[in-house]
C-alpha positions in Angstrom: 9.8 5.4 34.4 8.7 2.9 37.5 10.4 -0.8 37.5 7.6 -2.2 36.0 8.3 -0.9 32.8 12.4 -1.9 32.9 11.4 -5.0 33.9 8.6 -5.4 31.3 11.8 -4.4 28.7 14.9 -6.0 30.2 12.9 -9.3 30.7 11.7 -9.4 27.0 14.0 -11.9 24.9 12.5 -12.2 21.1 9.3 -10.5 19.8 8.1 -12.7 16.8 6.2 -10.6 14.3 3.5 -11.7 11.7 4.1 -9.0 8.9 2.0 -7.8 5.6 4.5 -6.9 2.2 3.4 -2.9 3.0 5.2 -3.4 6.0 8.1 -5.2 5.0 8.4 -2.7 2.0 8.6 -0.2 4.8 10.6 -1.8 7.0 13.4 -1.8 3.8 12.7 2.0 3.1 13.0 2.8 7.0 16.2 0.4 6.7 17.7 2.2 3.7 16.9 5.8 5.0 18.2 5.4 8.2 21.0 2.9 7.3 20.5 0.4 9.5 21.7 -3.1 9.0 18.8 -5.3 10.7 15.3 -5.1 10.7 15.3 -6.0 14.4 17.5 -2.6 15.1 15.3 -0.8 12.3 11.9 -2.1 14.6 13.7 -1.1 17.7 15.0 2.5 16.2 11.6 3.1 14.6 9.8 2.0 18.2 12.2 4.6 20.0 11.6 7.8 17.7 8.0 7.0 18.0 8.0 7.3 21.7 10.2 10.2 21.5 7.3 12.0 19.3 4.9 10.8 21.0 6.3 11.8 24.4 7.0 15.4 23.5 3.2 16.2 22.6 2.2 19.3 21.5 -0.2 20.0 18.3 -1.1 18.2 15.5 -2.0 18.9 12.0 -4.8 17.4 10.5 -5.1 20.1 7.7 -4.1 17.3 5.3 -7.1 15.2 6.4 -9.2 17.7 4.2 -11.1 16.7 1.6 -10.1 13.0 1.8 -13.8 12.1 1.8 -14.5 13.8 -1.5 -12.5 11.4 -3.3 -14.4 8.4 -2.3 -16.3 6.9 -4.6 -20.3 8.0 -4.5 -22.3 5.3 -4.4 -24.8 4.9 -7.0 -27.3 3.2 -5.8 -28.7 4.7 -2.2 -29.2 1.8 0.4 -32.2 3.9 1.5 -34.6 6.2 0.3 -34.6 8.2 3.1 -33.8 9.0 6.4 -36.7 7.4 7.9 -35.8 4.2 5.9 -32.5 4.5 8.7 -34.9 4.2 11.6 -37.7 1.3 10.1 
């Protein structure tokens, strides 16, 4: 790590977040799980592990991307007739 980037962190005093309830409800699961006391320590802990995954690399697994698309919904009535119809 250069300066930069311990600069970028030691000069950084408050981070004010803008949050949806799905990530407040996650924020009190992560809180729970890891039994942490403050959602700024459970922001800062969740950023760390992150990195820490992130940093080590190595393969990923997107077996349990399969078959997502068959459970969309089919739409019913086709936007176009054909694939020319894409093109005109």
């Amino acid at each position: 790590m250069g300066t930069d980037y311990t600069c970028n962190i030691s000069c950084m005093k408050q981070l004010n977040l803008n949050v949806t309830p799905e990530f407040e409800r996650d924020l009190k699961t992560y809180m729970k799980s890891r039994s942490v006391q403050s959602k700024s320590a459970a922001v800062r802990n969740a950023l760390r592990e992150a990195l820490e995954r992130s940093a080590v690399g190595g393969d990923y697994d997107f077996r349990g991307w399969l078959g997502l698309g068959l459970k969309a919904p089919l739409r019913r009535k086709r936007r176009f007739r054909s694939e020319d119809d894409l093109w005109s």
